[in-house]
C-alpha positions as CSV (number, residue, x, y, z in Angstrom):
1,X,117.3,76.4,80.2
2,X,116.9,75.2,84.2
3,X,113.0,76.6,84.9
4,X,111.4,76.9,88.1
5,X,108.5,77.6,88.1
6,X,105.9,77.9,91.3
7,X,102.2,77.5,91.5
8,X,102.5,73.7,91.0
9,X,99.2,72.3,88.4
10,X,97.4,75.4,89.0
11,X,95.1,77.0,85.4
12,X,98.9,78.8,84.3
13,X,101.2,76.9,86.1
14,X,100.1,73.7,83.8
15,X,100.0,74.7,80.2
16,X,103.2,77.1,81.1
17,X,105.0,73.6,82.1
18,X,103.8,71.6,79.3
19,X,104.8,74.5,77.0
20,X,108.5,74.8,78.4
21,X,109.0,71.1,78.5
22,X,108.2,70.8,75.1
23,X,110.6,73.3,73.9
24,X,113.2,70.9,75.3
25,X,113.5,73.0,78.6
26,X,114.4,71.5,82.3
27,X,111.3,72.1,84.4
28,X,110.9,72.0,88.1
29,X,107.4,72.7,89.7
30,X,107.1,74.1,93.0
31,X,104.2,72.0,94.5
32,X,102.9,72.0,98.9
33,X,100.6,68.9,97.7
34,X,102.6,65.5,97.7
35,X,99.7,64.1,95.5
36,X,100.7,66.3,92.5
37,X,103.8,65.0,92.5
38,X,103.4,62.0,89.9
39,X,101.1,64.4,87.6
40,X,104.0,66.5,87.5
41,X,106.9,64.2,87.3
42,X,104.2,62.4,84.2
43,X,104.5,65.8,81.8
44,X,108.1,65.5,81.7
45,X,109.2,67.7,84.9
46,X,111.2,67.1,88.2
47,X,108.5,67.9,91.1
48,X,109.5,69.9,94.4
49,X,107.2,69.7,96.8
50,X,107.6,72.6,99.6
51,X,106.2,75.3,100.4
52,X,106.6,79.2,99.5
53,X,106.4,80.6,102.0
54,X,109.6,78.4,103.2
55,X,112.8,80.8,102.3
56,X,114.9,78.1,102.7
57,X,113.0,75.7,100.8
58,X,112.5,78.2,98.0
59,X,116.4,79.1,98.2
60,X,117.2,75.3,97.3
61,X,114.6,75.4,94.5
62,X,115.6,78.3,92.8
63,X,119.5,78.0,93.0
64,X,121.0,76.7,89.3
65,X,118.0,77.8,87.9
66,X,118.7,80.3,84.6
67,X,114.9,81.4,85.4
68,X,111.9,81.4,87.9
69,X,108.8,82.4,87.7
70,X,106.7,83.2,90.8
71,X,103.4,83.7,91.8
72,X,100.9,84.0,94.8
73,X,98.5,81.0,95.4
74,X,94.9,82.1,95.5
75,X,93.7,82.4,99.3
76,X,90.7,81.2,100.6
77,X,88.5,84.4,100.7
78,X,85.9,82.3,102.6
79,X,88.0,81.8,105.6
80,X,87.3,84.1,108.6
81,X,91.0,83.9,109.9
82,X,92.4,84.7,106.7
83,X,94.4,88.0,107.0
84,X,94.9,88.3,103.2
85,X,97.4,91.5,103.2
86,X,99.8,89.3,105.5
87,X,99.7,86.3,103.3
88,X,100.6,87.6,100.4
89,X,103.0,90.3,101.9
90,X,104.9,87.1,103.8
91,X,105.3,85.1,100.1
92,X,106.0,88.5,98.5
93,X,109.0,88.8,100.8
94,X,110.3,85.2,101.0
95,X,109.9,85.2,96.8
96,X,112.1,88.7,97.3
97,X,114.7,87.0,99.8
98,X,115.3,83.8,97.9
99,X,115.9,85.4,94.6
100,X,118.5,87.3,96.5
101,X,120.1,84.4,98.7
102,X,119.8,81.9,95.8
103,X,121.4,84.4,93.0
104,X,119.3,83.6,90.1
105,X,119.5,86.1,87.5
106,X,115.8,86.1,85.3
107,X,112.5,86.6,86.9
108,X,108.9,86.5,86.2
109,X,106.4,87.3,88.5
110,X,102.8,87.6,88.1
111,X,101.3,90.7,89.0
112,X,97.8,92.3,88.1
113,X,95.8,94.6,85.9
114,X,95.9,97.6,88.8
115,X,99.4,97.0,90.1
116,X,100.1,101.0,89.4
117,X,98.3,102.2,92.0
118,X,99.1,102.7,95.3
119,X,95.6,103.0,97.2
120,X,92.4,103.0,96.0
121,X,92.4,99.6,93.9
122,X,91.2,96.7,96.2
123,X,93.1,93.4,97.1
124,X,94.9,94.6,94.0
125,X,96.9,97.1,96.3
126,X,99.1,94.2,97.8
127,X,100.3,93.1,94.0
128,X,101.9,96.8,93.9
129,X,103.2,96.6,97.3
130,X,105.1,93.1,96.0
131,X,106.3,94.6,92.6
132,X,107.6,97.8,94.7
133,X,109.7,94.7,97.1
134,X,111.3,93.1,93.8
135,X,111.8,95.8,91.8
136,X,114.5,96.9,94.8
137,X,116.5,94.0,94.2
138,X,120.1,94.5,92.8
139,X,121.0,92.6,89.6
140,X,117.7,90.6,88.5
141,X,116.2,91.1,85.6
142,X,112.2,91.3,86.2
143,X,109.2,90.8,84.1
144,X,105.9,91.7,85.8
145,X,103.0,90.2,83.9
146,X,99.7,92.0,84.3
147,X,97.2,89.9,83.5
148,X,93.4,91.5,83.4
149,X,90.4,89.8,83.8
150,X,90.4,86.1,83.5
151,X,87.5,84.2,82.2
152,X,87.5,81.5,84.8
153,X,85.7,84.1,87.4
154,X,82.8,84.1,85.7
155,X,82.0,80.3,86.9
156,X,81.3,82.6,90.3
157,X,78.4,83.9,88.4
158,X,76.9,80.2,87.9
159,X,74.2,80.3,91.2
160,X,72.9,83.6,90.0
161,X,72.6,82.9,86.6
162,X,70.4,79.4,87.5
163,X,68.9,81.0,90.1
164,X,67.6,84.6,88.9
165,X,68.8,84.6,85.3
166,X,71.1,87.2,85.3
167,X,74.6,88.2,86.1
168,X,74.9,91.3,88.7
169,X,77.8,93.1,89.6
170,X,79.0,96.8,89.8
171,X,80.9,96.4,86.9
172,X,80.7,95.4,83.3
173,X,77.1,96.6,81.8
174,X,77.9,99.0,79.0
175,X,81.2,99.2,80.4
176,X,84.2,97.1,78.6
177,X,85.8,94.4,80.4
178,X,89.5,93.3,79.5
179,X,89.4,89.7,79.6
180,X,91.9,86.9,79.5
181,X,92.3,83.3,79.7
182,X,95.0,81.5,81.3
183,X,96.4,79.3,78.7
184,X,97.1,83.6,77.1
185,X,99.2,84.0,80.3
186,X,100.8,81.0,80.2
187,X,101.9,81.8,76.6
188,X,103.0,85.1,77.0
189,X,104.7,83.9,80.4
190,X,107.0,81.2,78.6
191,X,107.6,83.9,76.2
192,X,108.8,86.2,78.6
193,X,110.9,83.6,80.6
194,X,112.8,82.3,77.8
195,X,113.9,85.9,76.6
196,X,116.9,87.5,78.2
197,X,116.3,91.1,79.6
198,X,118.7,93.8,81.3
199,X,116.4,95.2,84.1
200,X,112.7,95.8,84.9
201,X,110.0,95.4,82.6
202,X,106.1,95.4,82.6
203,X,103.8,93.3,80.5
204,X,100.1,93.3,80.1
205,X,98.5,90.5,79.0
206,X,94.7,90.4,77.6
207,X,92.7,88.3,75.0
208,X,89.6,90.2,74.3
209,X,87.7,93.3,75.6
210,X,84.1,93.5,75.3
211,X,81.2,94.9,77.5
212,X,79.3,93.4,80.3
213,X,76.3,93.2,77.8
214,X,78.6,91.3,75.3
215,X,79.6,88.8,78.0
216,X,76.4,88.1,79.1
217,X,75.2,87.8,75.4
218,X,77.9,85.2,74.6
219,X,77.6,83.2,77.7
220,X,74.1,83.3,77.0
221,X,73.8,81.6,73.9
222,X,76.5,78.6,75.0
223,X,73.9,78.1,77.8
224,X,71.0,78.2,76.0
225,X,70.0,81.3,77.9
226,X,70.3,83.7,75.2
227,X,68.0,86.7,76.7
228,X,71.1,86.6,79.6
229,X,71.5,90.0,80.9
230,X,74.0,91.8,82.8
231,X,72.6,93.6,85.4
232,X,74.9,96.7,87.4
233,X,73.9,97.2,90.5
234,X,75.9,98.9,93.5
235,X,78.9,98.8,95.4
236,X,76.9,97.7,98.6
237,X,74.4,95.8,96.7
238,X,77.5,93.8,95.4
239,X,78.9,93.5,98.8
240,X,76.2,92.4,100.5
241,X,75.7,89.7,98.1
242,X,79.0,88.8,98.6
243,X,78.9,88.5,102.4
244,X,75.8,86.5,102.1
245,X,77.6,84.2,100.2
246,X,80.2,83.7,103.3
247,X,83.1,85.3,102.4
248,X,85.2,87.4,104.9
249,X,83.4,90.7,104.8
250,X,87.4,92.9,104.8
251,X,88.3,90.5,101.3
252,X,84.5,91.3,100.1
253,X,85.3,94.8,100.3
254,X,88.7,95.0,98.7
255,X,87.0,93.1,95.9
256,X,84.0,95.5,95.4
257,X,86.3,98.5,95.8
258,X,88.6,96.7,93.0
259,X,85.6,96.1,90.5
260,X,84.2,99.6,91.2
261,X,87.8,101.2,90.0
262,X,87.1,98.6,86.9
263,X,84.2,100.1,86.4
264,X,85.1,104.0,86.8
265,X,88.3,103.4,84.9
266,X,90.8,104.0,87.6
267,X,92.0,100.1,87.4
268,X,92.8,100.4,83.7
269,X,94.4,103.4,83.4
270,X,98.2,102.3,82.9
271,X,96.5,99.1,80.8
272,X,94.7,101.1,78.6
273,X,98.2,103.2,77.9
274,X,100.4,100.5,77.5
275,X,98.2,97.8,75.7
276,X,99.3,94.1,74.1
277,X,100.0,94.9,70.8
278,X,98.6,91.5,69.8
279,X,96.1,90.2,72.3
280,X,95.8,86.6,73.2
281,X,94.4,83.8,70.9
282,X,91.8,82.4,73.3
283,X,88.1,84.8,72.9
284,X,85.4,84.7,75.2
285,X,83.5,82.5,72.8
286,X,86.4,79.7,72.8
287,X,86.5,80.1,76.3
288,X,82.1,80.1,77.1
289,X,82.0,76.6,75.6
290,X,84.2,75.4,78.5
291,X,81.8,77.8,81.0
292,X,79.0,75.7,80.0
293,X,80.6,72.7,80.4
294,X,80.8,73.5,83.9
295,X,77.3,75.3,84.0
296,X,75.7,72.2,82.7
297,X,77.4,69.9,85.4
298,X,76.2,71.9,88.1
């Protein structure tokens, strides 16, 4: 099959593009950085380097393609200007428009645990407002992968834990966390992508559920911190912390609404009806061996 695929080296985009082009499948990756070009072009795909926000741009990379899979590049939360419900409702749009204009025919876009609900779930709230965009279009089979919560934002956690040796949040504790790893998505993306489907579809994708304690237990020992603890505290205790930080109090506040409907169950509601019936291969402690890497660098 002709792949496109967007999110250029990024912790899915890779292992989805070494995965494809080792089936034997023609791979293009949607890149804005002209210095990923030779990495790309080195595991065996063509690079385009553009940008998607570009409808024209993304027109020309998707047409000929038998599939595409799209997603939104993470913002910079820590940038004041940042208006994060325009950004991704612009790429949203163009994705929508060059689908239409270029006439490819399979689709999968990544979405989020949350995607269901119309209010009340955060910065997750724009990945329903996107799904509602694509799901409108005439004649394009659609996958939306609903990833829960990946590993990899635990690494936020890092200065807390070496500074007050703990992880705090206003979610997790005895509550259970859905976790998932990347190279999971990937898996389940190239899965999806290189299966034909007649119309709209929704996938979850998850590799292990345990509590906030658990996490903090596991981490624990791969840092040699096993007494680590995972402390709840509240919605504006969690805010606050994250404004101190720097980041652009409106984002900090669409994230703390997000965990808290974690937390209270409102986030995982469709999720927990319509559950992976095999969850991903990757566990917490495959993946807390790579967190210490990192936690032992800093």
């Amino acid at each position: 099959m002709k792949i496109t695929i967007t999110g250029s080296l990024g912790n899915i985009s890779k292992p989805l593009t070494q995965e494809l082009v080792q089936k034997g499948h023609k791979v293009t990756v949607i890149s804005s950085s002209t210095a990923k070009q030779a990495e790309i072009e080195a595991l065996g795909a063509k690079a385009a380097i553009g940008s998607v926000e570009d409808v024209a741009f993304l027109t020309n990379a998707f047409t000929g393609a038998d599939a595409v899979y799209c997603m939104i590049p993470r913002a910079n939360y820590f940038d004041p200007n940042l208006d994060l419900d325009a950004f991704t409702r612009k790429i949203g749009n163009s994705y929508a428009e060059a689908i239409q204009k270029s006439g490819v025919k399979r689709v999968v876009f990544l979405s989020s645990i949350g995607a269901h609900l119309e209010q009340n779930s955060g910065i997750i709230q724009r990945y329903n407002e996107i799904e509602t965009v694509l799901k409108k279009l005439q004649d394009v089979s659609i996958t939306f992968m609903r990833p829960t919560s990946f590993f990899y934002n635990l690494l936020a956690y890092i200065p807390l834990i070496q500074s007050q040796g703990i992880i705090a949040a206003n979610y997790g504790a005895d509550s259970v966390i859905p976790w998932v790893s990347p190279n999971d998505i990937a898996a389940a993306i190239a899965e999806e992508i290189t299966s034909p489907l007649d119309g709209k579809k929704i996938r979850y994708v998850s590799s292990e559920e345990v509590t906030g304690h658990e996490t903090a237990r596991i981490l624990g020992e791969a840092i040699g911190k096993p007494d680590l603890k995972w402390v709840l505290i509240s919605d504006e205790e969690t805010l606050n912390g994250l404004v101190n930080v720097g980041m652009q109090p409106k984002i900090a506040e669409g994230l703390v609404e997000m965990y808290a409907g974690l937390y209270n169950g409102l986030l995982g509601e469709d999720y927990n009806n319509n559950k992976p019936e095999i969850m991903g291969k990757t566990k917490l402690a495959d993946y807390a061996q790579e967190f210490a890497a990192i936690y032992n660098q800093k």
